[in-house]
VEXROTI-900610 format. One line per 2 residues: their letters; for each residue x, y, z of C-alpha. Coordinates in steps of 0.05 Angstrom, whole numbers, plus 5000, padded with zeros to 4 digits. Example, Ala and Ser with C-alpha at 12.3 -4.5 7.8 and 13.67 -1.06 7.14 Angstrom:
2
AS) 5246/4910/5156 ~ 5273/4979/5143 .
! end
This chain:
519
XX) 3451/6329/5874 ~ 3466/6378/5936 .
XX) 3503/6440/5921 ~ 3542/6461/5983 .
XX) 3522/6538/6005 ~ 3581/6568/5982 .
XX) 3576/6549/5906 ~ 3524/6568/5857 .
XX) 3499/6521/5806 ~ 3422/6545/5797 .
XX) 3422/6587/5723 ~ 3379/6659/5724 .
XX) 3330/6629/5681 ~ 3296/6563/5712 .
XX) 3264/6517/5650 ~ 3196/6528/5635 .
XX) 3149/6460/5615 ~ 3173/6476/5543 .
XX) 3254/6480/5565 ~ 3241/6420/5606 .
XX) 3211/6383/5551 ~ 3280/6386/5502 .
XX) 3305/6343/5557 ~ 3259/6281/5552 .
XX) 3303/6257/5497 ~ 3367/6246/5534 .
XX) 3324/6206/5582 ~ 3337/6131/5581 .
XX) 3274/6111/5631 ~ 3227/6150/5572 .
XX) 3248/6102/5511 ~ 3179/6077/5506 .
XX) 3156/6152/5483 ~ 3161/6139/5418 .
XX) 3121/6076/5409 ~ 3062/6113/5466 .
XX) 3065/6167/5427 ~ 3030/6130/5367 .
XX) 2973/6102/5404 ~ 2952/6180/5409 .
XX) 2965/6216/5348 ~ 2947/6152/5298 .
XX) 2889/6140/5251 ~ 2849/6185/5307 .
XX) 2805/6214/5238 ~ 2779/6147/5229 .
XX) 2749/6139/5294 ~ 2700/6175/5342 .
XX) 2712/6233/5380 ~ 2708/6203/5443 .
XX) 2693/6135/5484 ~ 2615/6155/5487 .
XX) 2609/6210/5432 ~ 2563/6191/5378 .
XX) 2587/6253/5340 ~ 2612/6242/5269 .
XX) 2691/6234/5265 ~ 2722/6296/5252 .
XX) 2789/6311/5219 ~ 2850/6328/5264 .
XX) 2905/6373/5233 ~ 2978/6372/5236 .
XX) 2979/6425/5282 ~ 2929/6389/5332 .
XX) 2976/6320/5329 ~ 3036/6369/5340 .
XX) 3007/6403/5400 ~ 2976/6334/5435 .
XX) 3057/6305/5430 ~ 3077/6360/5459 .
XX) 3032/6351/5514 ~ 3041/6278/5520 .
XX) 3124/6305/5522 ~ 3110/6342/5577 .
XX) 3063/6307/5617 ~ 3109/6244/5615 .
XX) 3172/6287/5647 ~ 3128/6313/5699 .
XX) 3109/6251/5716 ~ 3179/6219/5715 .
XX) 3210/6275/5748 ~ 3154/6270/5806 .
XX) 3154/6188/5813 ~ 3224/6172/5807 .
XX) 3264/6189/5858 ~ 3329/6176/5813 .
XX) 3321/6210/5753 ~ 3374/6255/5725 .
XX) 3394/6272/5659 ~ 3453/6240/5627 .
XX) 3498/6254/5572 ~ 3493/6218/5515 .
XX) 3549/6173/5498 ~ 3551/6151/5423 .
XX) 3578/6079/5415 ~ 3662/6081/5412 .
XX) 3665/6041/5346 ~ 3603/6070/5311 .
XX) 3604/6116/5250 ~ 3574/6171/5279 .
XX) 3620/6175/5337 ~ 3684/6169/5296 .
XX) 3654/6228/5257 ~ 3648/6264/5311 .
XX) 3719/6244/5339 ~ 3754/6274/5271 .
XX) 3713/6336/5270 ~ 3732/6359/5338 .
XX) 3809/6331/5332 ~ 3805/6377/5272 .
XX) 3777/6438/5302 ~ 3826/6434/5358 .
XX) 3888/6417/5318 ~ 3868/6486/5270 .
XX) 3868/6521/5339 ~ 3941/6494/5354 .
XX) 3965/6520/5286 ~ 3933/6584/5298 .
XX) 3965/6601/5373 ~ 4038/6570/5342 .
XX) 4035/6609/5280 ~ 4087/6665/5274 .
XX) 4055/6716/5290 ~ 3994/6680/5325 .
XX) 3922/6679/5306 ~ 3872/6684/5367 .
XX) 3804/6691/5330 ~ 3781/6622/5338 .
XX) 3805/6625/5417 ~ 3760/6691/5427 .
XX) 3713/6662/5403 ~ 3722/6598/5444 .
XX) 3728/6649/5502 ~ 3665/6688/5485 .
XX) 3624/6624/5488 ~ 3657/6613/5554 .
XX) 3629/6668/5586 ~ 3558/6663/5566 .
XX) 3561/6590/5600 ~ 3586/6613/5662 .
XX) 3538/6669/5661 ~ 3481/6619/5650 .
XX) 3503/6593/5716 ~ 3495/6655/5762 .
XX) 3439/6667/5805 ~ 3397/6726/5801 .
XX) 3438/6768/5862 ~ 3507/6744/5832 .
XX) 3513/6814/5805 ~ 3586/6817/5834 .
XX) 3617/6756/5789 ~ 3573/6775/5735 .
XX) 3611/6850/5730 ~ 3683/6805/5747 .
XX) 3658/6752/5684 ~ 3648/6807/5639 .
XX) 3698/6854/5646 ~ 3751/6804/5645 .
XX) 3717/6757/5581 ~ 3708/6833/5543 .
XX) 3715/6803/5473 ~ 3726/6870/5449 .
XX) 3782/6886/5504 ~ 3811/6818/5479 .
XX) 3806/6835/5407 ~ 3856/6901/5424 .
XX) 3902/6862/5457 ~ 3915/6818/5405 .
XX) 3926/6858/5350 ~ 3981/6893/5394 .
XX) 4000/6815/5412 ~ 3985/6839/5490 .
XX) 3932/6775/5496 ~ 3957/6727/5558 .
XX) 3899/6671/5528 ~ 3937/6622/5597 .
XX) 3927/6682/5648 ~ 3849/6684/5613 .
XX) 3845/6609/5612 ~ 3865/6608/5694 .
XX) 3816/6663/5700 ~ 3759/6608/5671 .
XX) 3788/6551/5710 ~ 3779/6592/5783 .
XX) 3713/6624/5764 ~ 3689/6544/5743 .
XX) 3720/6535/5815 ~ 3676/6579/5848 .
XX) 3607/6550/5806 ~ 3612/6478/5802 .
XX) 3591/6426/5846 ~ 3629/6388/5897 .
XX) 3631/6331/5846 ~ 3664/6363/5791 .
XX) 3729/6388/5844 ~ 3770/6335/5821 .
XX) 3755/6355/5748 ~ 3775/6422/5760 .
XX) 3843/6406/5794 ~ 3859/6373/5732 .
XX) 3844/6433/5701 ~ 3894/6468/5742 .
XX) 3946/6411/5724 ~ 3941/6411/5651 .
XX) 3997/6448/5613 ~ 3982/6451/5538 .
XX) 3939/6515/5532 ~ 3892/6481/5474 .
XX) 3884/6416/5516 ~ 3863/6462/5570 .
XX) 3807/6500/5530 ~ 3790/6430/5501 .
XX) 3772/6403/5575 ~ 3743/6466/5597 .
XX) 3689/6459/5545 ~ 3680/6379/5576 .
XX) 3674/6401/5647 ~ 3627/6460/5631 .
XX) 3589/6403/5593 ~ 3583/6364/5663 .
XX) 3564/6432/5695 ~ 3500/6450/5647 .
XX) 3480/6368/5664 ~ 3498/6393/5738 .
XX) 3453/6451/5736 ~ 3392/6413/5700 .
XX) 3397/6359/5755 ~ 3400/6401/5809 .
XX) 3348/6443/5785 ~ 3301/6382/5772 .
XX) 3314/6359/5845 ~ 3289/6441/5867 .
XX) 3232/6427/5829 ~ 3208/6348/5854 .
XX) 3167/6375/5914 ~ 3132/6422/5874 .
XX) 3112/6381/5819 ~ 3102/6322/5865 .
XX) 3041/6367/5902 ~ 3019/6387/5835 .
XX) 3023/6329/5793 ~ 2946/6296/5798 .
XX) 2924/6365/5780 ~ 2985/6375/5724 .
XX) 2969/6310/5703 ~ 2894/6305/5695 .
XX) 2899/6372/5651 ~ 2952/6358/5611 .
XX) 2914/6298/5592 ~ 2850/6336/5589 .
XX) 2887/6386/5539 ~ 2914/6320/5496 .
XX) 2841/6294/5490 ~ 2818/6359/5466 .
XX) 2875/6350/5419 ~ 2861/6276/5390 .
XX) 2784/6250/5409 ~ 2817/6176/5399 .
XX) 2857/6190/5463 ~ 2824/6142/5504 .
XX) 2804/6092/5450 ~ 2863/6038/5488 .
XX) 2843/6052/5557 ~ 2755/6045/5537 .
XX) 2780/5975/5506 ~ 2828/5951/5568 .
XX) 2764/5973/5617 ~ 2709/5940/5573 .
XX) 2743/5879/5564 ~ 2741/5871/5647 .
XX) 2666/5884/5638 ~ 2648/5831/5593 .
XX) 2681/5774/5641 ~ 2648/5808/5697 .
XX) 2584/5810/5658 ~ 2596/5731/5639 .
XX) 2631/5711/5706 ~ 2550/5731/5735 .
XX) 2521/5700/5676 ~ 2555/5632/5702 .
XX) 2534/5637/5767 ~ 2464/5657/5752 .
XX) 2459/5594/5719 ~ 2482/5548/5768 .
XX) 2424/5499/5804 ~ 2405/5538/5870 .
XX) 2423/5606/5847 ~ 2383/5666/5852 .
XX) 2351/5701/5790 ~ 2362/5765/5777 .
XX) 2337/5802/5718 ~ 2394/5847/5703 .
XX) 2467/5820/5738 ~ 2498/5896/5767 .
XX) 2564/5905/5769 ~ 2605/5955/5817 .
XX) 2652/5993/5771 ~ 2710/5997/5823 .
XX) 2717/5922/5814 ~ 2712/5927/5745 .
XX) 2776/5977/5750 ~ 2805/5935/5801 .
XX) 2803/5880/5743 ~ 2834/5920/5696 .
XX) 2889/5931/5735 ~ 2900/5860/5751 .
XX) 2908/5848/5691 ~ 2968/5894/5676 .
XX) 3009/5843/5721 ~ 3005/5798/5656 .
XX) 3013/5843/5595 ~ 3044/5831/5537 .
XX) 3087/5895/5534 ~ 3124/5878/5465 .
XX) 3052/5864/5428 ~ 3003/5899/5464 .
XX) 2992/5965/5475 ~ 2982/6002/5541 .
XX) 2917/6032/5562 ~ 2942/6113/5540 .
XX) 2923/6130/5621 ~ 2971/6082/5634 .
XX) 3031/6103/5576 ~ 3073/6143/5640 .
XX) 3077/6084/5672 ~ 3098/6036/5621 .
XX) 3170/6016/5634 ~ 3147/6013/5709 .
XX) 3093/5961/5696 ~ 3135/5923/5658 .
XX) 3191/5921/5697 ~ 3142/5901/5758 .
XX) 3112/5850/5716 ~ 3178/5811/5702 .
XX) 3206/5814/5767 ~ 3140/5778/5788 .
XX) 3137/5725/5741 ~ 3210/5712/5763 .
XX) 3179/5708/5836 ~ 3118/5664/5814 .
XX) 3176/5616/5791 ~ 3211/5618/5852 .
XX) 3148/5608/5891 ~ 3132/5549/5844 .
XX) 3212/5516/5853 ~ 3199/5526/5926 .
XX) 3133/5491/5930 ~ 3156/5429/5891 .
XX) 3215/5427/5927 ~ 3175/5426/5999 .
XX) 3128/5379/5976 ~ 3173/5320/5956 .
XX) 3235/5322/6007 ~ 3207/5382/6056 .
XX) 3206/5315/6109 ~ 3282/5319/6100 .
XX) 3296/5391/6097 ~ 3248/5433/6135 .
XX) 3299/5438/6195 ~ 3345/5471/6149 .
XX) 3328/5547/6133 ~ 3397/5567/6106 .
XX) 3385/5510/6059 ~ 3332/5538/6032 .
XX) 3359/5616/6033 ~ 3409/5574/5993 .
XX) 3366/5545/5938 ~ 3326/5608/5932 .
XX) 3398/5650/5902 ~ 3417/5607/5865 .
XX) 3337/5601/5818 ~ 3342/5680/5828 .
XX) 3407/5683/5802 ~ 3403/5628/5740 .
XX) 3336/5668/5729 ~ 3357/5732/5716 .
XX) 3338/5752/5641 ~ 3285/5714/5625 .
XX) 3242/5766/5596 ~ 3293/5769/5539 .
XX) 3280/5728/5476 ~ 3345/5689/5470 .
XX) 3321/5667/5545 ~ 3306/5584/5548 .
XX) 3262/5578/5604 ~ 3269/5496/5598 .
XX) 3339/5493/5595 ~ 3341/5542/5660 .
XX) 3295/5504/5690 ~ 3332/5439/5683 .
XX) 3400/5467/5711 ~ 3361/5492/5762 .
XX) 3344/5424/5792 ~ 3406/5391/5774 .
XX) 3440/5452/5825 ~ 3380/5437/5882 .
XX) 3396/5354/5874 ~ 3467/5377/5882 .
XX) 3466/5423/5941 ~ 3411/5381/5982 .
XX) 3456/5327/5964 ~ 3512/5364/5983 .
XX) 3472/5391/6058 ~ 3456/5313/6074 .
XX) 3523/5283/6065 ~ 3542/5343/6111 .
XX) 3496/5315/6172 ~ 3512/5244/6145 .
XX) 3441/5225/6120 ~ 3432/5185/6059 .
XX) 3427/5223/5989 ~ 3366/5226/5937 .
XX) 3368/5169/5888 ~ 3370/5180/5815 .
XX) 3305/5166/5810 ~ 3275/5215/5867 .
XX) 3331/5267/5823 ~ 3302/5257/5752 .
XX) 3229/5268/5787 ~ 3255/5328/5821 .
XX) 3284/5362/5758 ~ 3228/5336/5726 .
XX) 3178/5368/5754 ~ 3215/5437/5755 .
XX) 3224/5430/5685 ~ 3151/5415/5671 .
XX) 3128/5493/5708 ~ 3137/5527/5638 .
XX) 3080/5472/5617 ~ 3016/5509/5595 .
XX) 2969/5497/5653 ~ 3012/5469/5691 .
XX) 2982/5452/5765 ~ 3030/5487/5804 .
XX) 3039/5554/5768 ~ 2960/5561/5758 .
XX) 2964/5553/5839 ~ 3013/5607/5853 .
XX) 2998/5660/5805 ~ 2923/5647/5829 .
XX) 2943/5660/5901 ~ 2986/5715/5880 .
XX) 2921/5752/5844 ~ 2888/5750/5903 .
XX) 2948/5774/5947 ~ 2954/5838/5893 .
XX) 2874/5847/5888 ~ 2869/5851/5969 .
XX) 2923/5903/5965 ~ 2883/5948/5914 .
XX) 2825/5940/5972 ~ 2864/5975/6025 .
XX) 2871/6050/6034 ~ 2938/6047/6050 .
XX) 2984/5982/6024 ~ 3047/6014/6072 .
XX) 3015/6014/6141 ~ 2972/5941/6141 .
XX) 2990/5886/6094 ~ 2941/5842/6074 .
XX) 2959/5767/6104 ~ 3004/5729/6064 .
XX) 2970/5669/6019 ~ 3003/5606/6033 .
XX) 3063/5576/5991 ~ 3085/5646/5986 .
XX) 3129/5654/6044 ~ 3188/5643/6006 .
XX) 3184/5702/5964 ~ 3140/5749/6024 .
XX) 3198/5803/6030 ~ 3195/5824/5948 .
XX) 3123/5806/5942 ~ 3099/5854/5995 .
XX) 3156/5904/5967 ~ 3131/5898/5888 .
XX) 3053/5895/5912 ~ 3068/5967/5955 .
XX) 3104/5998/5885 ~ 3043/5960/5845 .
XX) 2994/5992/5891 ~ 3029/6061/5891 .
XX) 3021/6060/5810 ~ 2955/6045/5813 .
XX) 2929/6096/5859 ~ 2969/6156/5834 .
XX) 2932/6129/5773 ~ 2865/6130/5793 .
XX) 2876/6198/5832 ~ 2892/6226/5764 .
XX) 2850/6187/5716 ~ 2789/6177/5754 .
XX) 2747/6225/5724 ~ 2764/6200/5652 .
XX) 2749/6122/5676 ~ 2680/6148/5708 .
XX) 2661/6172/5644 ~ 2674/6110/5609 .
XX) 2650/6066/5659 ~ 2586/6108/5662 .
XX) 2580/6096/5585 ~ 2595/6021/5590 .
XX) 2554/5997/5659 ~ 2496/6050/5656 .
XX) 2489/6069/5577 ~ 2497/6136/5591 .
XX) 2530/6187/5544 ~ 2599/6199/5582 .
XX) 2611/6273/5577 ~ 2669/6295/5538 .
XX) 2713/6335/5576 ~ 2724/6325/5661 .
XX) 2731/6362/5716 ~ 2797/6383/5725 .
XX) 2785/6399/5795 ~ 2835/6375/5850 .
XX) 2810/6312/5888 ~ 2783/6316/5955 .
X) 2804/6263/5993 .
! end
């Protein structure tokens, strides 16, 4: 977030990769780690040592496993950090009703209650609160800059433990004039965001309530800090990441041979229906023979790609080029089977009453909310699909219904209704006519845009019975497109090697060059 130019909120010491990487935990866009995290470190003894080594397996130690997560830990940040625009650490929130958080609730009522006793007592006890005040000021000198030498002098000579320590035992401490100190200083630091929190600060009379909330806001301030620091560093790691990338995955290889075992499997499978897709036609009457069929290995890629935009993500595993980008894909994916729906609803709809309604675009606007709205969800499992579909044409008989009484034209029978629902209900069908139509038109929409050198600036024409959905398809095929050539920037080398091996039998070398592209 933006710091204005007369607070400070950028700590002395800026995270290194290993610093950075204690953060991926807290981040809610990274849950996936975990399961991507197997597909790298798992059973990798038992199998080669890489996608065209012929090398005997060799045994990988703890250590090795250890040092390829923490590469894979760090590589996926980067990558975040660089691709998504709004990423920012959050604090973690433990449910209200859950065990651990009522644990946590009575601990900290306990602490602070002691701390009441203490500062009532006759004669007081202020231990615990110099202590409370000596962890104070090593947060707020975390958040100085390097030339804040000023407020650093100020921070220390007022926060002297020791100082404190003598005032006490002659019962001399002012722990409110200390805490105001703490509250101004947090003043100065913070960012414009947390001003509110500090006037409340200000307003807060009970001197343990007002240590207790310090310790919340300077919570907010360290997430602060880490935010605005990982917003410094976006540009930087943005211009760096192919490179970053390619050799932190270089360095994970190195790590576990099997590294690449996914991603060889996800590529050869595209060969083989290339390689049978030429068989076909090399059989059909009036074909040429040709002794060997050829394929060209960026259409094999291209394939594999494709076929990302129909992945199972809760039973298959991703490609482990393709692990950073995991929760993107599948997010993609969903929204455009929601879209292929949509496209489908659209179609039927045009096809058996478009004579009556194709003079009325808000109608149709109309129709189109209401399927995206009944639609949302379905990639969850509680999700009916049938029973969706259904209330969907019930609510498109009622509102063209509804639209023709309006301009005093005669309503759809019961029987041109059931037909209508009918039909929509029947898209879920396996091979169902319509959907094989639309997702076939979509394939080629998404391969043409993996053709072009740059999806922003010309957009491949739009196939028809697609105009419906145009706006999001051309905005999901751009991110799709986006994905996939960040991915092929930094994975290239790897997939030469393994297409190389698979197309050409020849032994795929085992480590790439790291070398920044050209182009």
């Amino acid at each position: 977030m933006p710091f204005n130019g007369e607070k400070q909120c950028v700590g002395e010491d800026q995270p290194s990769d290993s610093d950075s990487s204690r953060f991926s935990e807290s981040m809610a866009s990274l849950g996936d780690y975990e399961c991507s995290r197997q597909s790298f470190t798992s059973d990798s003894s038992s199998k080669s040592s890489s996608p065209a080594s012929t090398s005997p397996p060799r045994v990988v130690t703890f250590d090795e496993v250890m040092a390829a997560t923490r590469n894979l830990s760090n590589l996926t940040l980067a990558h975040e950090i660089a691709v998504n625009e709004n990423f920012q650490l959050k604090q973690e929130a433990l449910p209200e009703n859950s065990l651990a958080g009522r644990v946590k609730h009575i601990v900290h009522q306990a602490f602070w209650d002691v701390l009441d006793s203490e500062l009532n007592a006759d004669p007081p006890e202020f231990e615990h609160a110099i202590k409370l005040f000596e962890e104070i000021r090593e947060i707020l000198l975390s958040f100085l800059t390097p030339g804040g030498n000023r407020l650093r002098n100020q921070i220390c000579e007022v926060l002297d433990t020791d100082l404190i320590r003598q005032q006490a035992e002659h019962s001399a401490v002012d722990i409110q004039g200390l805490a105001n100190y703490v509250i101004s200083t947090m003043g100065k630091l913070c960012a414009p965001v947390r001003d509110n929190d500090i006037r409340e600060l200000k307003a807060t009379g009970n001197i343990v309530e007002v240590l207790r909330q310090i310790f919340h806001v300077l919570d907010l301030m360290k997430m602060d800090m880490a935010n605005f620091t990982i917003m410094s560093l976006r540009p930087h790691l943005q211009r760096q990441l192919v490179q970053y990338e390619r050799t932190k995955f270089q360095e994970i290889l190195e790590e576990t041979p099997s590294a690449l075992d996914q991603t060889t499997e996800w590529i050869k499978e595209s060969v083989n229906e290339e390689l049978f897709s030429l068989s076909e036609s090399a059989l059909t009457p009036g074909a040429e023979n040709t002794s060997k069929p050829s394929l060209s290995p960026t259409l094999v890629l291209n394939n594999s790609y494709l076929k990302l935009l129909q992945w199972d993500y809760q039973k298959k595993e991703l490609p482990e080029t393709l692990m950073t980008d995991g929760a993107r894909l599948q997010e993609l994916t969903e929204k455009l089977n929601q879209l292929k729906i949509i496209a489908c609803l659209s179609l039927i709809t045009n096809n058996m009453v478009g004579a009556i309604t194709g003079g009325l675009p808000e109608l149709a606007n109309r129709l189109k909310r209401i399927s995206a709205v009944l639609l949302e969800g379905m990639n969850k499992e509680t999700f009916n699909l049938k029973e969706v579909l259904n209330s969907i044409g019930v609510q498109t008989c009622a509102e063209v219904n509804k639209t023709l009484m309006e301009r005093g034209l005669p309503t759809f029978s019961a029987e041109i209704q059931a037909n209508l629902i009918g039909q929509f209900s029947s898209i879920e069908e396996e091979d169902n006519p319509i959907w094989s139509l639309i997702d076939k038109r979509i394939k080629l929409y998404m391969k043409s845009l993996l053709c072009l050198p740059s999806p922003q600036k010309c957009m491949p024409p739009m196939p028809g019975g697609l105009a419906v959905i145009q706006q999001e398809l051309e905005s999901l095929g751009c991110q799709y497109a986006n994905i996939v050539n960040l991915n092929k920037q930094v994975y290239g080398p790897f997939y030469a090697n393994i297409l190389r091996k698979l197309l050409f039998n020849e032994e795929a070398m085992g480590k790439v060059d790291a070398s920044p592209p050209t182009n």
